[in-house]
N, CA, C, O and CB atoms as a CASP TS submission, in Angstrom:
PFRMAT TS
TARGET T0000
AUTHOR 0000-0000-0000
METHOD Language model
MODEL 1
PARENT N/A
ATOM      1  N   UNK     1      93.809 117.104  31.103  1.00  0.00           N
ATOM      2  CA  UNK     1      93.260 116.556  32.328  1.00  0.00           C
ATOM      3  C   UNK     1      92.981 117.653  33.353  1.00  0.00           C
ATOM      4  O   UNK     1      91.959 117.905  33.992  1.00  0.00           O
ATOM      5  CB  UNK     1      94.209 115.521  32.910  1.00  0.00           C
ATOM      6  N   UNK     2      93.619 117.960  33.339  1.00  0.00           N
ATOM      7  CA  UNK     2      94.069 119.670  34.505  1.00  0.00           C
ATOM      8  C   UNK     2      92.305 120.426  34.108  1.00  0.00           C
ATOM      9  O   UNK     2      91.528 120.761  35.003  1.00  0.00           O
ATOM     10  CB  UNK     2      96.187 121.326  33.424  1.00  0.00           C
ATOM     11  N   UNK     3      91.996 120.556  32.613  1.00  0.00           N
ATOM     12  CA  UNK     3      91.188 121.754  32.456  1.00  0.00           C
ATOM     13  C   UNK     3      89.862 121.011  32.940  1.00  0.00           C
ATOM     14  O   UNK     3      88.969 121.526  33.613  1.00  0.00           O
ATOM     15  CB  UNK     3      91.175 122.488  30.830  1.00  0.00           C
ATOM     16  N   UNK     4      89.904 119.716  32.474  1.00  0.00           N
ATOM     17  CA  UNK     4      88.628 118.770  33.093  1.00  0.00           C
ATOM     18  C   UNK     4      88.091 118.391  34.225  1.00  0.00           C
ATOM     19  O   UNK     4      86.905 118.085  34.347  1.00  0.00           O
ATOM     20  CB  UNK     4      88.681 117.789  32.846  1.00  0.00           C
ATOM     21  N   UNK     5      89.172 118.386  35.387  1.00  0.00           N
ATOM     22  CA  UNK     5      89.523 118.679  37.190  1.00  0.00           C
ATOM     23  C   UNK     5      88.911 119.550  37.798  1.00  0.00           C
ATOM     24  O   UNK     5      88.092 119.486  38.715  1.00  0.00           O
ATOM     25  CB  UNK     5      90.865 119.142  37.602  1.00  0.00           C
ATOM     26  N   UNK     6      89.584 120.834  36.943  1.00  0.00           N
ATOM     27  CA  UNK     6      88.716 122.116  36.702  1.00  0.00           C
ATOM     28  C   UNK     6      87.515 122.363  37.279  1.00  0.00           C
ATOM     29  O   UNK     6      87.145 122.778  38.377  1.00  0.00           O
ATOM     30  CB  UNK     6      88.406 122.251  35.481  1.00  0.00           C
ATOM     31  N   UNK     7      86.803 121.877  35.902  1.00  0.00           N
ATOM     32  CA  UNK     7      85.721 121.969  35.727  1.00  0.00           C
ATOM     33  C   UNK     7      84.853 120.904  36.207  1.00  0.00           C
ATOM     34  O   UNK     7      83.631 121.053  36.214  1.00  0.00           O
ATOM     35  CB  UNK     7      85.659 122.205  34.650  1.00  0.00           C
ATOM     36  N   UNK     8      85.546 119.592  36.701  1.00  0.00           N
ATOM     37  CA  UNK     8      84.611 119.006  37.776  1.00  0.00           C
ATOM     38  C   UNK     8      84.515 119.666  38.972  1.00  0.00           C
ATOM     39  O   UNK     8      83.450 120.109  39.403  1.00  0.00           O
ATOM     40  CB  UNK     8      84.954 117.726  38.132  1.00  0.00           C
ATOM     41  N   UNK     9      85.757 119.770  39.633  1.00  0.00           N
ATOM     42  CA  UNK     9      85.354 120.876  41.049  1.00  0.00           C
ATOM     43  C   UNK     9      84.712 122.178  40.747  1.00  0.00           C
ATOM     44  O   UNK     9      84.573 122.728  41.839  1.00  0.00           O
ATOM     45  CB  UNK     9      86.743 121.402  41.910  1.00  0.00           C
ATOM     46  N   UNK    10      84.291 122.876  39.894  1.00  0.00           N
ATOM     47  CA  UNK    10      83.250 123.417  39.514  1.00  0.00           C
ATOM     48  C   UNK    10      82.119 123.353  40.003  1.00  0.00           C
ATOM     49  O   UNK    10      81.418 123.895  40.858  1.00  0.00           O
ATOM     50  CB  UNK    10      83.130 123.212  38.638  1.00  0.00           C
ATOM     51  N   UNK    11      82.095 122.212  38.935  1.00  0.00           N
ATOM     52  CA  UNK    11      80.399 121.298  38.917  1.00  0.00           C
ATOM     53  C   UNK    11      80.197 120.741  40.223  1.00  0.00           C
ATOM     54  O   UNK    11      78.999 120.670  40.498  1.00  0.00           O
ATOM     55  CB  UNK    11      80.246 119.787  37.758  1.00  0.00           C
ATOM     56  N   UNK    12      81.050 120.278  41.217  1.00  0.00           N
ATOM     57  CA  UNK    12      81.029 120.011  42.581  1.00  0.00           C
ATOM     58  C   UNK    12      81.122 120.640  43.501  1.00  0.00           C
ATOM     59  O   UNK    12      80.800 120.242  44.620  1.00  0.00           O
ATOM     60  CB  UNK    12      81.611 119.435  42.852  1.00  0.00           C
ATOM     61  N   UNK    13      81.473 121.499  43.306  1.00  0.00           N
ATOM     62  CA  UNK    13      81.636 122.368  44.382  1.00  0.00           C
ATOM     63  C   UNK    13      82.681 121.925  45.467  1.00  0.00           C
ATOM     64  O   UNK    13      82.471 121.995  46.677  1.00  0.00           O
ATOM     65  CB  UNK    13      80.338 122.550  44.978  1.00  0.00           C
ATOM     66  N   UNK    14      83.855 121.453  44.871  1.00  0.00           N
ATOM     67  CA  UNK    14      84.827 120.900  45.764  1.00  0.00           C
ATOM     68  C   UNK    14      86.074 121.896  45.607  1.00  0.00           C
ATOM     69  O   UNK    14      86.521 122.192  44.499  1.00  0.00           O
ATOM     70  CB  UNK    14      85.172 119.311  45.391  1.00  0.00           C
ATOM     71  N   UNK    15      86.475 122.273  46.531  1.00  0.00           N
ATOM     72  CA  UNK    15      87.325 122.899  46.866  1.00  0.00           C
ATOM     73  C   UNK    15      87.256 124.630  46.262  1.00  0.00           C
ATOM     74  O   UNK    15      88.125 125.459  46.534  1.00  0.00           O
ATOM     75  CB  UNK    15      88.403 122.033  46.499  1.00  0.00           C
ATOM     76  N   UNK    16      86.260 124.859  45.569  1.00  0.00           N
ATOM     77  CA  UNK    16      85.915 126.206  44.847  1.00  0.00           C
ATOM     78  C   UNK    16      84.457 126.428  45.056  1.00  0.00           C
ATOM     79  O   UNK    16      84.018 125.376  45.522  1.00  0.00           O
ATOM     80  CB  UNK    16      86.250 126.197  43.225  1.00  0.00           C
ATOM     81  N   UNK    17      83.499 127.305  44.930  1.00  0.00           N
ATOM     82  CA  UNK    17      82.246 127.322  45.141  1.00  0.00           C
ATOM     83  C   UNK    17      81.764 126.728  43.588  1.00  0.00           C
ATOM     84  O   UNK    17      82.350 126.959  42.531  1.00  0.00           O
ATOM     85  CB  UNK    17      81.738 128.847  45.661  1.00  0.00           C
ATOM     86  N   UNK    18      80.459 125.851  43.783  1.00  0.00           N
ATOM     87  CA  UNK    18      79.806 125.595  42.937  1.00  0.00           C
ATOM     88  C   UNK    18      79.749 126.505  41.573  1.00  0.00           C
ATOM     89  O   UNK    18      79.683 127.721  41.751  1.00  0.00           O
ATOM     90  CB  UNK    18      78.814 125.447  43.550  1.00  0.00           C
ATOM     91  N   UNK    19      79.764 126.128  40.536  1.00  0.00           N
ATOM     92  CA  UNK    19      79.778 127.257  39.670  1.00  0.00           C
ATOM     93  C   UNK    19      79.376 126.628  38.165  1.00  0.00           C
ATOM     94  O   UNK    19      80.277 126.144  37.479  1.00  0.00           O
ATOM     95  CB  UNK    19      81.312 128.023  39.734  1.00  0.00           C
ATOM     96  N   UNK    20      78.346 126.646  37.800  1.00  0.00           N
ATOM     97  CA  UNK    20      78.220 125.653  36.886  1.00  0.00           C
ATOM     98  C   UNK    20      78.514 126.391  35.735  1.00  0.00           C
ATOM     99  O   UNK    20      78.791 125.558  34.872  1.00  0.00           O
ATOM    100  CB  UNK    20      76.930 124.930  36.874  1.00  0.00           C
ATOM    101  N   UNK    21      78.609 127.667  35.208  1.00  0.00           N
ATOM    102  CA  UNK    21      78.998 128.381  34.279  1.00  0.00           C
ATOM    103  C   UNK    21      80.574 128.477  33.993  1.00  0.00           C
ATOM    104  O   UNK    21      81.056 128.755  32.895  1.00  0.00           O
ATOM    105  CB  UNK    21      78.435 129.523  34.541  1.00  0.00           C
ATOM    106  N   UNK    22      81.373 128.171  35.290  1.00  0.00           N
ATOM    107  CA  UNK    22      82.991 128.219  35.308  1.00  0.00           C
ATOM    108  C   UNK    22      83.035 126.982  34.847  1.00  0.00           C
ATOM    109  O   UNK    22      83.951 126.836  34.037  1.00  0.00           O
ATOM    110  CB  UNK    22      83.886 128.480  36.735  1.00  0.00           C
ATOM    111  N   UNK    23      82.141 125.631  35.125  1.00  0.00           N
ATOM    112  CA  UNK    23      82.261 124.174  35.096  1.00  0.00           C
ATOM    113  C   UNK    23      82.062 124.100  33.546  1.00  0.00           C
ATOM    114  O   UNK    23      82.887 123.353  33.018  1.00  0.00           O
ATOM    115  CB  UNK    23      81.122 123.273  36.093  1.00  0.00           C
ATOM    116  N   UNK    24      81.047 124.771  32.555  1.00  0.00           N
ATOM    117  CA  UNK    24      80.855 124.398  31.339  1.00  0.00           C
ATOM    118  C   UNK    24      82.248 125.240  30.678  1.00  0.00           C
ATOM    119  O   UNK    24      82.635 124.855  29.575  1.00  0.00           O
ATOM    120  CB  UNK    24      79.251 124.792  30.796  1.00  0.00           C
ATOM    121  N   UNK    25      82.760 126.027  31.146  1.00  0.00           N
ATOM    122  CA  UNK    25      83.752 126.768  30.136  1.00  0.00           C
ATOM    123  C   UNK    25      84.906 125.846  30.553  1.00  0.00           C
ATOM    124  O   UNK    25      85.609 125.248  29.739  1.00  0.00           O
ATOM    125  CB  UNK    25      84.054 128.607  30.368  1.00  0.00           C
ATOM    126  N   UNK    26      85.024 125.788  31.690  1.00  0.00           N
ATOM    127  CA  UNK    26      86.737 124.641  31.734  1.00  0.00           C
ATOM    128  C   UNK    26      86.109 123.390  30.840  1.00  0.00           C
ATOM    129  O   UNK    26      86.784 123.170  29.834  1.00  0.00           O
ATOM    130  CB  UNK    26      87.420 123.790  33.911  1.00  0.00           C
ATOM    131  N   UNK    27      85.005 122.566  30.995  1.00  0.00           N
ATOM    132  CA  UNK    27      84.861 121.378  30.330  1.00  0.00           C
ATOM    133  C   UNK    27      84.848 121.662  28.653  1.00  0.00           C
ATOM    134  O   UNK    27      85.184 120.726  27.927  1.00  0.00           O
ATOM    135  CB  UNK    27      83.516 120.686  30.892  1.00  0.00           C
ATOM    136  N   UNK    28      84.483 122.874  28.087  1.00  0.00           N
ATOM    137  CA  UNK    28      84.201 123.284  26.901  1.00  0.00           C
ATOM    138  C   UNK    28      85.510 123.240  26.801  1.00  0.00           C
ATOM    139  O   UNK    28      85.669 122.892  25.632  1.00  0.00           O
ATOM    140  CB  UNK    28      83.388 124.461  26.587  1.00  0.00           C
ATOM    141  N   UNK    29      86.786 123.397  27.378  1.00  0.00           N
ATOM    142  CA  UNK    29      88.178 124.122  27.110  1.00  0.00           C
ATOM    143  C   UNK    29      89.257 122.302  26.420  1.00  0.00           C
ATOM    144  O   UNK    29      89.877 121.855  25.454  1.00  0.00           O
ATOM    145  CB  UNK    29      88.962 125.126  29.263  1.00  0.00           C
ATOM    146  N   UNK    30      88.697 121.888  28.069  1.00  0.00           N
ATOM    147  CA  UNK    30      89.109 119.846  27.971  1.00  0.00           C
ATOM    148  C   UNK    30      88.605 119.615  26.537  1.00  0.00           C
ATOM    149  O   UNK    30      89.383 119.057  25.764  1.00  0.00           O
ATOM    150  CB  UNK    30      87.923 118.437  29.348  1.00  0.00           C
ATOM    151  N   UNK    31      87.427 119.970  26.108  1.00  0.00           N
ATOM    152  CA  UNK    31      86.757 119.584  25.297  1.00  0.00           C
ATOM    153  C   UNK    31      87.196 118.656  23.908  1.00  0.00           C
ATOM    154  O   UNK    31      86.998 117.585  23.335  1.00  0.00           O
ATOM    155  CB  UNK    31      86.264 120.616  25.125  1.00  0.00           C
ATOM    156  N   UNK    32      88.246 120.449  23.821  1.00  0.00           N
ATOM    157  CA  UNK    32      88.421 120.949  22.185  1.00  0.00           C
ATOM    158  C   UNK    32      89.170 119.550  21.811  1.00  0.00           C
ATOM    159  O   UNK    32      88.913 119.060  20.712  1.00  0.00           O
ATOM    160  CB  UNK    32      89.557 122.665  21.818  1.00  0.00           C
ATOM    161  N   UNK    33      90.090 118.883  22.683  1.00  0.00           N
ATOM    162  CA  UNK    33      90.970 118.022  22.069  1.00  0.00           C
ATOM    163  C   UNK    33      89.908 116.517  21.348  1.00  0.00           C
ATOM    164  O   UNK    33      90.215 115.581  20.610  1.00  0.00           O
ATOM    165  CB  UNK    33      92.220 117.597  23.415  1.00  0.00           C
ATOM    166  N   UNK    34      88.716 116.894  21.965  1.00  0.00           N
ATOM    167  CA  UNK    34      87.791 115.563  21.608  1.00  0.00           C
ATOM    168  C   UNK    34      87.689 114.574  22.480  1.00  0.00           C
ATOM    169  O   UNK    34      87.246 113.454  22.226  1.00  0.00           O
ATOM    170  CB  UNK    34      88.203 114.850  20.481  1.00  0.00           C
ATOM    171  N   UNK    35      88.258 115.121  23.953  1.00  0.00           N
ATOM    172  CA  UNK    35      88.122 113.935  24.763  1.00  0.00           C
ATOM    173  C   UNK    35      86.343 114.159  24.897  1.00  0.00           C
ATOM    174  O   UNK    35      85.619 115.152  24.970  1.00  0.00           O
ATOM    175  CB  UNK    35      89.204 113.968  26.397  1.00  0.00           C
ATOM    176  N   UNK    36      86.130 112.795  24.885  1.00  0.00           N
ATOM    177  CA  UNK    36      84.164 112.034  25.010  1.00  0.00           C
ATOM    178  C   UNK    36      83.907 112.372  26.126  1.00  0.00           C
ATOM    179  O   UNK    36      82.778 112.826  26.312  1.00  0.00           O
ATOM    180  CB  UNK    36      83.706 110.160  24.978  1.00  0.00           C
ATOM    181  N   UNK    37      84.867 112.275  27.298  1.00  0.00           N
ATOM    182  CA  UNK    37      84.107 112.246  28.447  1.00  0.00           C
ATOM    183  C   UNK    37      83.896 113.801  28.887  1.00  0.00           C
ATOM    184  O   UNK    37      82.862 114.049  29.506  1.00  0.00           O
ATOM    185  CB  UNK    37      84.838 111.336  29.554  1.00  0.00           C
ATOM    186  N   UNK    38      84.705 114.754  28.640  1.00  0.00           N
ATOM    187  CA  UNK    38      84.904 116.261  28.618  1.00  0.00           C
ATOM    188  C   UNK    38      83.887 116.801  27.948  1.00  0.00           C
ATOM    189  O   UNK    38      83.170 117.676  28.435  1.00  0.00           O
ATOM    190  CB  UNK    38      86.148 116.735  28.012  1.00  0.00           C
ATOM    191  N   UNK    39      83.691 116.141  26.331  1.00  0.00           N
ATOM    192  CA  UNK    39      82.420 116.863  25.992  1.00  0.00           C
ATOM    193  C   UNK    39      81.232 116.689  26.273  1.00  0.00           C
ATOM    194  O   UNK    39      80.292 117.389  25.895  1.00  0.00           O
ATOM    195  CB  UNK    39      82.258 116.925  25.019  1.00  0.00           C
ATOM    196  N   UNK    40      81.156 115.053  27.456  1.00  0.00           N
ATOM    197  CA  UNK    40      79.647 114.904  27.114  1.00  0.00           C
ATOM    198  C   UNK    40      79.110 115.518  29.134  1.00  0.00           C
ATOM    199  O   UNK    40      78.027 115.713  29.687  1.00  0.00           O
ATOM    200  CB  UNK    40      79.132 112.605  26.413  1.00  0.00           C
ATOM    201  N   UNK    41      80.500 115.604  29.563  1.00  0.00           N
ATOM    202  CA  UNK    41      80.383 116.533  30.896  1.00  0.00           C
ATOM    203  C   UNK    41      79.827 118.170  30.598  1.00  0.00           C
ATOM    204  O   UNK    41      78.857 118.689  31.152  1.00  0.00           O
ATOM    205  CB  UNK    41      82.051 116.628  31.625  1.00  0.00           C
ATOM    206  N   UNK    42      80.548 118.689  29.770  1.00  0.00           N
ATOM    207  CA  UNK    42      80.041 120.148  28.827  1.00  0.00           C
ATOM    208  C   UNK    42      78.706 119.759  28.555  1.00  0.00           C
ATOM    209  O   UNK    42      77.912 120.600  28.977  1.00  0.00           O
ATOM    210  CB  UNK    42      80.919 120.532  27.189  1.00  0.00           C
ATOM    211  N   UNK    43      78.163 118.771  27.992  1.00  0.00           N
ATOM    212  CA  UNK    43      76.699 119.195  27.965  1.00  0.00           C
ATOM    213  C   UNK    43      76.104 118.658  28.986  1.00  0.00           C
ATOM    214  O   UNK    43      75.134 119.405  29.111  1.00  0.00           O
ATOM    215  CB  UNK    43      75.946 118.845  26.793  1.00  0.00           C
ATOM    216  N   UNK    44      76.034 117.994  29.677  1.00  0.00           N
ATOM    217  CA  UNK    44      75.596 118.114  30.966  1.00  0.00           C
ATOM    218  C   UNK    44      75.244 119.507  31.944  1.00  0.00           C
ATOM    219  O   UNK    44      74.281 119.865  32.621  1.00  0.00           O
ATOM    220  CB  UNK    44      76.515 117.444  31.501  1.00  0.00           C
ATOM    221  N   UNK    45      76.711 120.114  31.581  1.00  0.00           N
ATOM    222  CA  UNK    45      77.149 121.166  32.078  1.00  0.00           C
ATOM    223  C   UNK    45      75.581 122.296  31.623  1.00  0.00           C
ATOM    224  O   UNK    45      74.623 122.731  32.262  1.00  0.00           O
ATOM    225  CB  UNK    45      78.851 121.490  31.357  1.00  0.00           C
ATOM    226  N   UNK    46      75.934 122.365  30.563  1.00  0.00           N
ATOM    227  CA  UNK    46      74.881 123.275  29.546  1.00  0.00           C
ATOM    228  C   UNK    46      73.665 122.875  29.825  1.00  0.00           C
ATOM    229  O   UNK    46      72.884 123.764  30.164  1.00  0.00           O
ATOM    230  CB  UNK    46      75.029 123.116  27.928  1.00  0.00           C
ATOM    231  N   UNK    47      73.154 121.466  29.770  1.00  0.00           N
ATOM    232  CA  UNK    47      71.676 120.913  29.883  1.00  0.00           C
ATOM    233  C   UNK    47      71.088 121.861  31.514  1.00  0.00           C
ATOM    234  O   UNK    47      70.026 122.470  31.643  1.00  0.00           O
ATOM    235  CB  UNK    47      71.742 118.720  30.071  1.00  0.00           C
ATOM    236  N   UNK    48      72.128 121.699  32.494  1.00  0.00           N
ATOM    237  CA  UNK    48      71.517 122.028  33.679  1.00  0.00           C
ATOM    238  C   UNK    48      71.508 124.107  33.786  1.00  0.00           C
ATOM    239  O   UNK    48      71.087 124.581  34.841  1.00  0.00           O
ATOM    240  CB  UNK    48      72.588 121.058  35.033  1.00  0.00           C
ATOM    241  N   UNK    49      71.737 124.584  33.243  1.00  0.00           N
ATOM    242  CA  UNK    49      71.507 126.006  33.352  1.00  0.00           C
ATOM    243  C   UNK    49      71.042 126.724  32.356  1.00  0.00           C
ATOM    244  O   UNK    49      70.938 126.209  31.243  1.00  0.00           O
ATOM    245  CB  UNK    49      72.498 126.589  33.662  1.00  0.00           C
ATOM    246  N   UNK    50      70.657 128.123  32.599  1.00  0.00           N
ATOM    247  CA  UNK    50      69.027 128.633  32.212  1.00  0.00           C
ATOM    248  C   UNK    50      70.147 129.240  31.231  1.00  0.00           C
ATOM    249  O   UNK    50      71.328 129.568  31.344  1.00  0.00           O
ATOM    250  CB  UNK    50      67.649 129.778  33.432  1.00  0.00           C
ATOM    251  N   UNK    51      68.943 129.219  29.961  1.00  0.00           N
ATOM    252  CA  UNK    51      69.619 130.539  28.900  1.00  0.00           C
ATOM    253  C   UNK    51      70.400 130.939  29.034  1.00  0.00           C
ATOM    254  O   UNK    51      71.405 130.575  28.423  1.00  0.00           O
ATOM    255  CB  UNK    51      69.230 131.608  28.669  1.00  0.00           C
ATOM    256  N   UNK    52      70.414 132.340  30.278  1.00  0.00           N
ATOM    257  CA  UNK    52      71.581 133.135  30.192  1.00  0.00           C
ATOM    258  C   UNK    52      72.657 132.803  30.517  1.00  0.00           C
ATOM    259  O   UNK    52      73.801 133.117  30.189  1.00  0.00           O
ATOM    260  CB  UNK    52      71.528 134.040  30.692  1.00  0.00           C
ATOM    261  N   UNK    53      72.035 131.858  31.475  1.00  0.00           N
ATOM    262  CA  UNK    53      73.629 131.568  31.707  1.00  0.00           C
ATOM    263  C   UNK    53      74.209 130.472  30.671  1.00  0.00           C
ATOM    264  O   UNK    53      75.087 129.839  31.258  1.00  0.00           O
ATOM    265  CB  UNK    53      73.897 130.956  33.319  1.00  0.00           C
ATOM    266  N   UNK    54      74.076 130.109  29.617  1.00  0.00           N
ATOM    267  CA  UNK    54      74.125 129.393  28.880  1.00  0.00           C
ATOM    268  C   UNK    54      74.876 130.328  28.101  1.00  0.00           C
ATOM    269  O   UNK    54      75.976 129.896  27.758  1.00  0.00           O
ATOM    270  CB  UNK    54      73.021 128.782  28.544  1.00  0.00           C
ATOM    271  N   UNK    55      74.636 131.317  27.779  1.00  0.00           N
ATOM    272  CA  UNK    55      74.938 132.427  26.802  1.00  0.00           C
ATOM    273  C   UNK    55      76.520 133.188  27.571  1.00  0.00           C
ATOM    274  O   UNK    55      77.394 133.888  27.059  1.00  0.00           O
ATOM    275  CB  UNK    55      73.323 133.683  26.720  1.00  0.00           C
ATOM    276  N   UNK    56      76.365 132.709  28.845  1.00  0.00           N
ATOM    277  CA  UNK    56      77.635 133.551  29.958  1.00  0.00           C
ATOM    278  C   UNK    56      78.608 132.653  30.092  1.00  0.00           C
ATOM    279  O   UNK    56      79.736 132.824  30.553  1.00  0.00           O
ATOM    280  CB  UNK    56      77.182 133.982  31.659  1.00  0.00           C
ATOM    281  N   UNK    57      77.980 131.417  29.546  1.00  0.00           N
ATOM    282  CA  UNK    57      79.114 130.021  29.648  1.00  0.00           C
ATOM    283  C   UNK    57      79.539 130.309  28.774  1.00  0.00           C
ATOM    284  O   UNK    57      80.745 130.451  28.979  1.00  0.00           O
ATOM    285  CB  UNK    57      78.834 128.470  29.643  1.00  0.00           C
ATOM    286  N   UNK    58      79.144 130.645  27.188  1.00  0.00           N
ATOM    287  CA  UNK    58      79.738 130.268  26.356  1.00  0.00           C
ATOM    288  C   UNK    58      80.461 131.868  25.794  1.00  0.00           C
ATOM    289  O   UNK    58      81.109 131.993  24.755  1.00  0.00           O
ATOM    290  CB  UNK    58      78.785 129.344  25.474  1.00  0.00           C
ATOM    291  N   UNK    59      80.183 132.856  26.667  1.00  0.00           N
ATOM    292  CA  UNK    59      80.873 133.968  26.457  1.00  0.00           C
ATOM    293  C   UNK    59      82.390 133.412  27.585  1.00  0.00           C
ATOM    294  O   UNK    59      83.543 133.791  27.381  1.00  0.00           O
ATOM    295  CB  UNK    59      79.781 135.538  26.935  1.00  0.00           C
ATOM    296  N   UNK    60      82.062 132.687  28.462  1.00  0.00           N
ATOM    297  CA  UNK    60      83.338 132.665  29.654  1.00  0.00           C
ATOM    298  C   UNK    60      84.344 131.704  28.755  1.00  0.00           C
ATOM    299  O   UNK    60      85.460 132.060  28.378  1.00  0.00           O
ATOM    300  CB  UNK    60      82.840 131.805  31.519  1.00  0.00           C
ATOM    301  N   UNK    61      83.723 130.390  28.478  1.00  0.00           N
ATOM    302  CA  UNK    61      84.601 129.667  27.597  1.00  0.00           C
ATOM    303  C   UNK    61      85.451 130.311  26.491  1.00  0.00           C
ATOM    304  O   UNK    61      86.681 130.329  26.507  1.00  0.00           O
ATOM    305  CB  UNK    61      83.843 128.778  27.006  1.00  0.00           C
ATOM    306  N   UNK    62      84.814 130.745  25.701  1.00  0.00           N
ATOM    307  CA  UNK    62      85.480 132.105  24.329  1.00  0.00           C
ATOM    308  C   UNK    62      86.719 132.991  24.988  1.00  0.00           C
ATOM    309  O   UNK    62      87.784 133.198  24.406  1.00  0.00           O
ATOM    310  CB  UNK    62      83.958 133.645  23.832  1.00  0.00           C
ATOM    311  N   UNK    63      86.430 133.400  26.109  1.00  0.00           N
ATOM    312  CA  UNK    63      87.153 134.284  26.718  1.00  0.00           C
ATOM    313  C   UNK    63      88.718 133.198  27.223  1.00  0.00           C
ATOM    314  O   UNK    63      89.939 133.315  27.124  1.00  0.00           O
ATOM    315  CB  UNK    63      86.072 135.030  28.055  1.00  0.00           C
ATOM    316  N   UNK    64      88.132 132.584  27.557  1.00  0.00           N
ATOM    317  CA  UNK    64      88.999 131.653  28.455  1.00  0.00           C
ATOM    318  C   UNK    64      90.535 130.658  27.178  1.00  0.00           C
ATOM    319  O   UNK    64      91.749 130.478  27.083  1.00  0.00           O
ATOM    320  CB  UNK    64      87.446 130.213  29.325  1.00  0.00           C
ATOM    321  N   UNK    65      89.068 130.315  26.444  1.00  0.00           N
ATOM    322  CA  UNK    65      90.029 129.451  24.978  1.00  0.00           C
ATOM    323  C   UNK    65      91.079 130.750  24.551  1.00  0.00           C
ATOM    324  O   UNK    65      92.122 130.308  24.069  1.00  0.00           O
ATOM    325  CB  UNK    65      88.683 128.914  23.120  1.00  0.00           C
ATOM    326  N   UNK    66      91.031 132.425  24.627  1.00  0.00           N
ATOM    327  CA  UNK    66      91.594 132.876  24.263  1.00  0.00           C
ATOM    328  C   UNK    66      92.984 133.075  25.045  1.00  0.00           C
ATOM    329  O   UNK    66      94.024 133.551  24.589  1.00  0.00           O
ATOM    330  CB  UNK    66      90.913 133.577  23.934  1.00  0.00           C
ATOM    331  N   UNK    67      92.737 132.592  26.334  1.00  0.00           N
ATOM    332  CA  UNK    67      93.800 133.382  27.123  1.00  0.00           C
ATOM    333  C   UNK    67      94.946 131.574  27.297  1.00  0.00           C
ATOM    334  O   UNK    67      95.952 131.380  27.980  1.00  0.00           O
ATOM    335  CB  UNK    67      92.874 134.389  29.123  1.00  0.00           C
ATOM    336  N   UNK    68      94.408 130.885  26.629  1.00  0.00           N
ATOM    337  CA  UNK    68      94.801 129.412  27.381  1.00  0.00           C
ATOM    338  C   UNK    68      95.388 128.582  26.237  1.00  0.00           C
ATOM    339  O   UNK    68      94.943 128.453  25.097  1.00  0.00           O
ATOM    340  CB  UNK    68      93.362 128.505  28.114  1.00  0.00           C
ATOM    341  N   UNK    69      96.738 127.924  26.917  1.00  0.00           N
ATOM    342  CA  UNK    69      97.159 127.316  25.846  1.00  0.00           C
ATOM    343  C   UNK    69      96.594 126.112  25.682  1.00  0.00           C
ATOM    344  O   UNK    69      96.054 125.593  26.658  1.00  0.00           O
ATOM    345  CB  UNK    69      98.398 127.228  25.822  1.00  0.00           C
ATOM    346  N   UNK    70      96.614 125.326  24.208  1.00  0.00           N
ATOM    347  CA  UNK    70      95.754 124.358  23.252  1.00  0.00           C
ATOM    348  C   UNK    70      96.733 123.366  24.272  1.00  0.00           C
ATOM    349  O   UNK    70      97.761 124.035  24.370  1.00  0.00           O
ATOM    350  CB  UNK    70      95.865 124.378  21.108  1.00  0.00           C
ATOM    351  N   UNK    71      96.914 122.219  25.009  1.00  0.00           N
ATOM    352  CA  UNK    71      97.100 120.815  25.265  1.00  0.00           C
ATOM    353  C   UNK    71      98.332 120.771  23.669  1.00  0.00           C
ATOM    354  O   UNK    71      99.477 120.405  23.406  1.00  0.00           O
ATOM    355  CB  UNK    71      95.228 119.685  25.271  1.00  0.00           C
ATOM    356  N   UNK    72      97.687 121.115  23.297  1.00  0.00           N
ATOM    357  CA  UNK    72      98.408 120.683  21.771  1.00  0.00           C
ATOM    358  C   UNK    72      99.570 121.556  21.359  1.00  0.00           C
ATOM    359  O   UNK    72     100.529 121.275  20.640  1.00  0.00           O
ATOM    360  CB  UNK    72      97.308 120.825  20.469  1.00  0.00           C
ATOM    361  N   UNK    73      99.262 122.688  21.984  1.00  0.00           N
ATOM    362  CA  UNK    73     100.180 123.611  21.863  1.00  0.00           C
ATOM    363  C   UNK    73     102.031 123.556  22.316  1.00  0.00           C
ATOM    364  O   UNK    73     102.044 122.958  23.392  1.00  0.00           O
ATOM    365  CB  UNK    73      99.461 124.538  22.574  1.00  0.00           C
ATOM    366  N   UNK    74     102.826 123.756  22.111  1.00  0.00           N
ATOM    367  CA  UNK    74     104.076 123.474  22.627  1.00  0.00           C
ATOM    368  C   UNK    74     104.383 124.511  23.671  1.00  0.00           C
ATOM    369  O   UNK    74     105.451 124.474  24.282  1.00  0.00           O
ATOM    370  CB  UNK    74     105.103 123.423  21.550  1.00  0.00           C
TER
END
C-alpha cells in the first residue's frame, strides 16, 4: 500500500513535486505483487510520458526494485 501512496502523490503532486517518472517506478514496485489497481495506475503512469522518460522510468523502477524489500519478503 505504502509503495502505491507513493506513487500516487507522485502522480499528484501532493505533498512531493509532480513527478511522473518517480510515480511509474513506485507504481511498477506496488505492482509486482499483482495488485490490478497498481498495475493499471503504472500504465497510466507510462501511457502519459515521452520515450525517454519511459526508458528513465523503467531504469528508476529497476534501480529502486533493487534497493527495496518484496511486501513478500520477511
Amino acid at each position: 500500500d505504502a509503495q502505491f501512496n507513493l506513487g500516487s502523490m507522485y502522480g499528484n503532486g501532493k505533498g512531493v513535486p509532480r513527478d511522473l517518472v518517480q510515480a511509474y517506478a513506485w507504481f511498477s514496485l506496488a505492482g509486482r505483487t499483482g495488485w490490478p489497481l497498481a498495475v493499471e495506475a503504472m500504465k497510466q503512469a507510462s501511457n502519459a510520458l515521452e520515450p525517454e522518460q519511459r526508458k528513465r522510468a523503467a531504469t528508476v523502477a529497476r534501480d529502486l526494485a533493487a534497493t527495496v524489500k518484496s511486501p513478500s519478503a520477511p
